[in-house]
C-alpha positions in Angstrom: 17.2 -28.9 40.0 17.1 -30.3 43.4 14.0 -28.8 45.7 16.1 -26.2 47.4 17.0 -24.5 44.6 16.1 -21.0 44.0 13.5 -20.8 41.2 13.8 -17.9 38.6 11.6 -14.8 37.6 11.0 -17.1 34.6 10.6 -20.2 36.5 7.5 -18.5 38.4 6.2 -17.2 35.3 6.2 -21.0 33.0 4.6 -22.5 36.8 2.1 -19.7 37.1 1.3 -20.2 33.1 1.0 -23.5 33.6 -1.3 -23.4 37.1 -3.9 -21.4 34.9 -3.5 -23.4 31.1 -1.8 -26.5 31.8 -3.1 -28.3 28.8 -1.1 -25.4 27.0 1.6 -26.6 24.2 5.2 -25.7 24.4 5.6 -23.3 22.0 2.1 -21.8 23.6 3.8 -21.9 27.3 7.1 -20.2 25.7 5.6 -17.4 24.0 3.4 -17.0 26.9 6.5 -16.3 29.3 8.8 -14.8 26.4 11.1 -17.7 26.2 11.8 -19.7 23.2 10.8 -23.5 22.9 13.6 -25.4 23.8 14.9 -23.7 26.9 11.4 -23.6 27.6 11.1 -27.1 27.5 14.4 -27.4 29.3 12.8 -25.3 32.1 9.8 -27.1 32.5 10.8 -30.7 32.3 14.0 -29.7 35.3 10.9 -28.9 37.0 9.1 -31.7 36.0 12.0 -33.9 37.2 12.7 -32.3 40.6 9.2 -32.5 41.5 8.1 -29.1 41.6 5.5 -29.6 38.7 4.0 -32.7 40.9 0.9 -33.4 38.2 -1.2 -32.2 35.6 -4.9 -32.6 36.3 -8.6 -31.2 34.7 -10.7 -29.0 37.1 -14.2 -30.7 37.0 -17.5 -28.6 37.1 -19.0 -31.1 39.6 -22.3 -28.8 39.3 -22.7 -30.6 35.8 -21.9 -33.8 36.5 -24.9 -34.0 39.1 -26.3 -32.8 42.4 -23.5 -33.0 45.2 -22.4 -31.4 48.9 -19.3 -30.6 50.1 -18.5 -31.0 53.8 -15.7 -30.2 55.7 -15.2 -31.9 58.8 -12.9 -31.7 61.8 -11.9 -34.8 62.9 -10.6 -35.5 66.3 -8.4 -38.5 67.5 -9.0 -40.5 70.8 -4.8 -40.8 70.7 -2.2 -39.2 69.7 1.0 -41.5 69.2 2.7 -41.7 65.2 0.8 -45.0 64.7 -2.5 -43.5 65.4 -2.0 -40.9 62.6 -0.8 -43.3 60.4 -3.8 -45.6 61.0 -6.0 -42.7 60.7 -4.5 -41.4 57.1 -4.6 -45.1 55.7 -8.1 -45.7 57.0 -9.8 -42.1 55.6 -7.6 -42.8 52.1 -9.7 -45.8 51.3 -12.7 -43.4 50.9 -12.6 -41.6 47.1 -15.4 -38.7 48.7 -12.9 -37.7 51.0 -11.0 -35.6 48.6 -8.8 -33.8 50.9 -6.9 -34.6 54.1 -4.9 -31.3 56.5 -3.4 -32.9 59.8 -3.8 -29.3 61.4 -3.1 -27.3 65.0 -5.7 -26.2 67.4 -8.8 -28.0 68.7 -9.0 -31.0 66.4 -6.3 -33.0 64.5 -7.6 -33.0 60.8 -9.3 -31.1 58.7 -11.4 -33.5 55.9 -12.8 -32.2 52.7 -15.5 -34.6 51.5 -17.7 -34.1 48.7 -20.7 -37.0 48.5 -24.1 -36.9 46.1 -25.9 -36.5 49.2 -26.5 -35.5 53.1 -27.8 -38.9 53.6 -24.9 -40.7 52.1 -22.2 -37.8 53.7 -23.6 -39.4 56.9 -23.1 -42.7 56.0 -19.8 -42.5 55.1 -19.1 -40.7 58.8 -20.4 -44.2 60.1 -18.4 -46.0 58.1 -15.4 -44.4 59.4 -16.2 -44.5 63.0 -16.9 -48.4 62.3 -13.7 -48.6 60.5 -12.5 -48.1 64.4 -9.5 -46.0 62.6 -9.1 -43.8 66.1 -11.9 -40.7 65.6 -12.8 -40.0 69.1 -15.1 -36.9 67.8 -16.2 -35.1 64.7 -17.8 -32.2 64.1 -18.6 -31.3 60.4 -20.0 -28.2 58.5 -21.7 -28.4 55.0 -21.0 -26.0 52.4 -24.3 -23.7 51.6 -22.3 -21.4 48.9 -19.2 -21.7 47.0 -18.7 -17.8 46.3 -15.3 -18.4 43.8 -13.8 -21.6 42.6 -10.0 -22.6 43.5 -7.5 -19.9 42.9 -3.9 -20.9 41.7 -1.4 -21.1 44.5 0.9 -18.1 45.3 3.8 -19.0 43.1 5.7 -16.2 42.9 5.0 -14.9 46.8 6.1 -19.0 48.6 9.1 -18.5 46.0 10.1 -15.2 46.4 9.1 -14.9 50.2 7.4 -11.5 49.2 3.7 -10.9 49.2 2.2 -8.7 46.5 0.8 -6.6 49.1 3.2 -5.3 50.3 
């Protein structure tokens, strides 16, 4: 299966399946999508191989591992040539709290989702980057008061079918 190719109605199923009980067996993910094992199997593993299934990962209650913030901040470069992104992105990858990176359009240039214990050490970690010299001309950042619902699965069947459920 190479990335262009069309995915199936049973395709989207086994993915969206998989998004919500990826620790799920085989036979479990066939019977869930009404497919036997082996094609099943078959199915997933194309998948697997053409890099559509990218990983398999835990969500983590961070709430009960300890007290934590989450802060997203907009990050805005003092130049805008290739090697400044790239020095940018290599520079804010060294840092485990920031846990999520968007190069995005509009008033700023990225979009950073950190999560730190603290305030204190959020703000420490936004000195460390501007000493890193890594190109931030500005920031601005806004810290997270409520988290109303966790992450939903992505959209499966509306990126591959191009049809919203709305509709």
């Amino acid at each position: 299966m190479r990335p262009t190719d069309p995915l199936d109605r049973t395709d989207i199923r086994i993915l969206e399946h998989l998004q919500r009980e990826g620790r799920c067996s085989n036979v479990e993910l066939a019977e869930a999508v009404n497919l036997s094992p082996s094609p099943c199997l078959t199915r997933t593993r194309r998948m697997e191989d053409s890099g559509v299934i990218a990983s398999y990962s835990a969500q983590i209650a961070m709430d009960k591992l300890g007290s934590h913030v989450v802060v997203f901040s907009e990050i805005t470069l003092g130049s805008h040539r290739p090697p400044d992104f790239r020095k940018f992105e290599q520079g804010a990858a060294r840092y485990p709290e920031i846990v999520e990176c968007y190069n995005v359009s509009g008033g700023y240039d990225y979009l950073l989702k950190i999560v730190s214990p603290t305030v204190g050490l959020f703000q420490e970690l936004m000195e460390r980057l501007l000493a890193d010299e890594i190109g931030i001309e500005k920031f601005a950042s806004r810290i997270v008061l409520r988290h109303p619902y966790g992450q939903r699965s992505d959209p499966v069947a509306v990126i591959a079918t191009g049809v919203s459920s709305w509709k």
